[in-house]
C-alpha positions as CSV (number, residue, x, y, z in Angstrom):
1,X,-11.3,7.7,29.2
2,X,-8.5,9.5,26.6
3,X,-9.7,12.2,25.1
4,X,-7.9,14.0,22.1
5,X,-9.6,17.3,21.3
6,X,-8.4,20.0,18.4
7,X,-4.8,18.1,18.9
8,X,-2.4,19.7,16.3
9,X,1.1,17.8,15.8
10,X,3.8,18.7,13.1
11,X,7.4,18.4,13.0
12,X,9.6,21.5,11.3
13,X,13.1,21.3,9.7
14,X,14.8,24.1,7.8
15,X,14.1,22.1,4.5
16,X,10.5,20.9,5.4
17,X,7.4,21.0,7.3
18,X,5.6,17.5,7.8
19,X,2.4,17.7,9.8
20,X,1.1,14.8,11.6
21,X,-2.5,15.6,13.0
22,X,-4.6,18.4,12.2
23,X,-7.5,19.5,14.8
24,X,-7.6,16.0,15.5
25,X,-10.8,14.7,18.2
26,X,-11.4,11.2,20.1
27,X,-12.5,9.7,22.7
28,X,-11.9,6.5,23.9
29,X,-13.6,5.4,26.8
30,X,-12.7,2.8,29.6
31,X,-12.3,-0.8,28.9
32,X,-12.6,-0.2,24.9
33,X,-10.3,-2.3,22.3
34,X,-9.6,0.0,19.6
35,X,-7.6,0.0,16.7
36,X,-6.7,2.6,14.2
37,X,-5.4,1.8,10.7
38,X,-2.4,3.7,9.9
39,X,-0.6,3.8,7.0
40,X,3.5,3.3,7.8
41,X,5.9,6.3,8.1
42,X,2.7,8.5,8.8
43,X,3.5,9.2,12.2
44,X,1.5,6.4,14.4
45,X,4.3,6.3,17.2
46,X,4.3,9.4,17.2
47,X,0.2,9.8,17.8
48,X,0.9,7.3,20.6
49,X,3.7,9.0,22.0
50,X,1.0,11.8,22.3
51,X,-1.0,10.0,24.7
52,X,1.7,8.5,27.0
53,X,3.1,11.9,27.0
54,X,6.5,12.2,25.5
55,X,5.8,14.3,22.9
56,X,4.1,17.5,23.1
57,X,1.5,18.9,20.2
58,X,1.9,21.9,18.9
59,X,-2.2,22.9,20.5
60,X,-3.9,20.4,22.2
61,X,-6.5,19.2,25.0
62,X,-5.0,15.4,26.2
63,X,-7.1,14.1,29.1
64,X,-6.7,11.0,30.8
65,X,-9.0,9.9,33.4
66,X,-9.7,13.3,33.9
67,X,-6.1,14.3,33.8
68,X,-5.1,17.0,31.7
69,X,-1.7,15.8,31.3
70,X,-0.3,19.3,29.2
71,X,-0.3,20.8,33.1
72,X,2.0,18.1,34.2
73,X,5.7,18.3,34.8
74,X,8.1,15.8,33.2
75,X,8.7,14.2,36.9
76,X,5.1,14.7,37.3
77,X,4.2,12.9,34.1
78,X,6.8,10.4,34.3
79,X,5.0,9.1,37.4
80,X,1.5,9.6,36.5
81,X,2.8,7.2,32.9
82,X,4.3,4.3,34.9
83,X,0.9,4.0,37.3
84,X,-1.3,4.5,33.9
85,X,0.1,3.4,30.7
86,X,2.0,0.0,29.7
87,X,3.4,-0.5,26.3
88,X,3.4,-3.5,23.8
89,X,5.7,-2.4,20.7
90,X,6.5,-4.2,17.4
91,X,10.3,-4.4,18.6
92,X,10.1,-6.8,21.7
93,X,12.4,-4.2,23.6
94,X,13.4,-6.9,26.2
95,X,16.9,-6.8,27.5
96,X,19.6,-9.3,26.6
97,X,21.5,-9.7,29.8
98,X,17.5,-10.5,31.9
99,X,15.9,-13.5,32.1
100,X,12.1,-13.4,30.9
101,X,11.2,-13.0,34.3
102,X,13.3,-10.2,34.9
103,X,12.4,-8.5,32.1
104,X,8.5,-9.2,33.2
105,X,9.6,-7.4,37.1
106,X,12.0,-4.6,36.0
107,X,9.3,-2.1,35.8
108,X,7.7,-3.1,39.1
109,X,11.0,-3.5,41.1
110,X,12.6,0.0,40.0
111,X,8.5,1.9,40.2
112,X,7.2,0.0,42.9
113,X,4.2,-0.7,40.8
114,X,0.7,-2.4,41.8
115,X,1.2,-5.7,40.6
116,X,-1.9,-7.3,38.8
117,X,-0.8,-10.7,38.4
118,X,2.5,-12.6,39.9
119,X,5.1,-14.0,37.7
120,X,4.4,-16.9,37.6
121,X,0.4,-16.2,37.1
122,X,1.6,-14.3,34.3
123,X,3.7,-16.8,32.6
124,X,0.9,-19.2,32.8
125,X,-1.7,-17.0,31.3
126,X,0.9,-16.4,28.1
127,X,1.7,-20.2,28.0
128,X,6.0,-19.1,29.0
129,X,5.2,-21.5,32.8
130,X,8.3,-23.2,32.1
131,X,10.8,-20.2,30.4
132,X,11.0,-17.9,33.1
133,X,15.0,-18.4,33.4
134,X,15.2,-18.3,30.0
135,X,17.0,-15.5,28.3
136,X,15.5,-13.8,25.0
137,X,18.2,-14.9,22.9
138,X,16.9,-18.6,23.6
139,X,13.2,-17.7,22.5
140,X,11.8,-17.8,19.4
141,X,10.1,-14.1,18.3
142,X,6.4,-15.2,18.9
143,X,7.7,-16.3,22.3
144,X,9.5,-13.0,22.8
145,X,5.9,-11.1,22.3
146,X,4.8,-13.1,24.8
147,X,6.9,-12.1,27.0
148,X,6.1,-8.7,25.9
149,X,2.7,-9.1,26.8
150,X,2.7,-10.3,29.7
151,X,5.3,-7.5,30.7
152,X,2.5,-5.3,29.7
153,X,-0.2,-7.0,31.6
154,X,1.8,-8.1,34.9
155,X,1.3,-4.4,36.7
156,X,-2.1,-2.7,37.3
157,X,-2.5,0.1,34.5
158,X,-5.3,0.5,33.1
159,X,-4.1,1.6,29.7
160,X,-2.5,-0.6,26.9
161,X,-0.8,1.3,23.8
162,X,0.0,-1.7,21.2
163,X,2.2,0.0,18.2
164,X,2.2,-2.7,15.0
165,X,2.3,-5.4,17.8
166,X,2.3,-8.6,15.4
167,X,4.4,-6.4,13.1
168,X,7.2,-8.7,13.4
169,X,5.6,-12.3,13.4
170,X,4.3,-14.7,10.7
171,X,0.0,-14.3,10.4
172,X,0.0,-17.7,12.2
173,X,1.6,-16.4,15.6
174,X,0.3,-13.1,14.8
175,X,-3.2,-14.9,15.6
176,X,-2.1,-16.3,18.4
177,X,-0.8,-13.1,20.2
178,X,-3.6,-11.4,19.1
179,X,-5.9,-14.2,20.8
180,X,-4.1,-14.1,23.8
181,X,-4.4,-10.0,24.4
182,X,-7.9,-10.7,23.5
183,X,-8.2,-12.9,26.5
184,X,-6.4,-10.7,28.6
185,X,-8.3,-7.6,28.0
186,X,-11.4,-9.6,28.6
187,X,-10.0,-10.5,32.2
188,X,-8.5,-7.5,33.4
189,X,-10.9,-5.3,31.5
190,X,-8.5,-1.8,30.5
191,X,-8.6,-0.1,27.8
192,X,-6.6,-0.5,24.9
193,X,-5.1,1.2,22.0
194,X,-3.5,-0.2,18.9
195,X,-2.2,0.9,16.4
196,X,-1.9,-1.5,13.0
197,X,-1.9,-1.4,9.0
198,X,-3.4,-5.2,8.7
199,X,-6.9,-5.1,8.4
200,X,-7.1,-8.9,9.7
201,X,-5.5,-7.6,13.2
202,X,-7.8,-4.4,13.1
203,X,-10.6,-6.8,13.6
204,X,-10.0,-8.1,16.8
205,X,-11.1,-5.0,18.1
206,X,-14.3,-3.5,19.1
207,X,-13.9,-0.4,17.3
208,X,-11.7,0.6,14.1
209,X,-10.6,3.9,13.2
210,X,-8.9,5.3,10.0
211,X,-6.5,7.6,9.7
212,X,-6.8,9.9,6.8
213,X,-6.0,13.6,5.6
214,X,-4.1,14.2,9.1
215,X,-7.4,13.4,11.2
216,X,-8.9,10.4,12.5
217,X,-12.6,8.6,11.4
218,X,-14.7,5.6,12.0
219,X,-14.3,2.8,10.3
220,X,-17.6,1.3,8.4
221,X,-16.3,-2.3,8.6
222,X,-12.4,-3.4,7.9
């Protein structure tokens, strides 16, 4: 379960005031696929950032599994977002200088994280078997999110934040990775979060919200 209530999120300069959420409510229970349509440059990394905790709204209730994560420290939340929350993005953020499946263990080797799958299982399930000594520069960049999936998916969390995942790729691989988080979810059963402006990757999920007027609603259809 995540749930948002009365969450208030603005960002102040001397020349402006931009405000992100207003008395915004949700909840989003276990093993849900949600999306939530949001428009770009409207703040969606930052109402993800929200959740995994590294921002702070400006009045707020954020629990997580019955975590109110406001009362945590930075250490404190640092940890309790490593055992919780994994991350696919719409930049691949894997490292240069690691091979794919260095990039899939760094998170586990320096957080001594539950593993979920192996390496290798992992690499199988995302169709890489055979480019785990491969470095990123030799993949192509629907190859590179699968290795960003599977990154996300290797370590027991139960919570998946997806920001503009197939932002980056063509509608055919887009498909594809979309397909292939689909059958993930279905296996491993967490909950996830994604974040998109295509209507066609919206529907993959259970459950579509829009964002509008700084606060969040259901989705008739997509």
């Amino acid at each position: 379960m995540i749930r948002f209530t009365n969450v208030e999120k603005s960002f102040s300069t001397p020349e402006w005031d931009i405000s992100i959420l207003k008395d915004a409510s949700i909840d989003i229970h276990a093993w849900d696929f949600i999306a939530i349509m949001w428009p770009s440059g409207s703040g969606k990394s930052t109402f993800l950032n929200l959740i995994a905790g590294l921002v702070r709204a400006d009045s707020w209730t954020i629990h997580i599994h019955d975590t109110d994560i406001v009362g945590l420290s930075i250490d404190e939340m640092t940890r309790f977002r490593w055992a919780t929350i994994s991350f696919v993005f719409q930049q691949f953020h894997l490292l240069p200088q690691l091979t794919v499946e260095e990039n899939i263990d760094l998170g586990i080797q320096l957080n001594n994280l539950e593993r979920r799958f192996t390496t290798e299982e992992i690499l199988d399930k995302v169709g890489l078997w055979w480019r785990g000594h491969a470095y990123p520069s030799m993949l192509s960049g629907g190859e590179q999110q699968r290795v960003a999936v599977a990154r996300a998916f290797v370590w027991n969390t139960p919570i998946l934040l997806a920001d503009e995942p197939t932002g980056n790729l063509d509608q055919k691989t887009a498909r594809v990775i979309m397909e292939l988080m689909m059958q993930l979810h279905k296996q491993v059963s967490n909950t996830i979060v994604m974040i998109t402006h295509d209507k066609d990757i919206a529907a993959y999920a259970d459950t579509t919200y829009m964002f509008h007027e700084h606060a969040l609603s259901v989705s008739p259809s997509v």
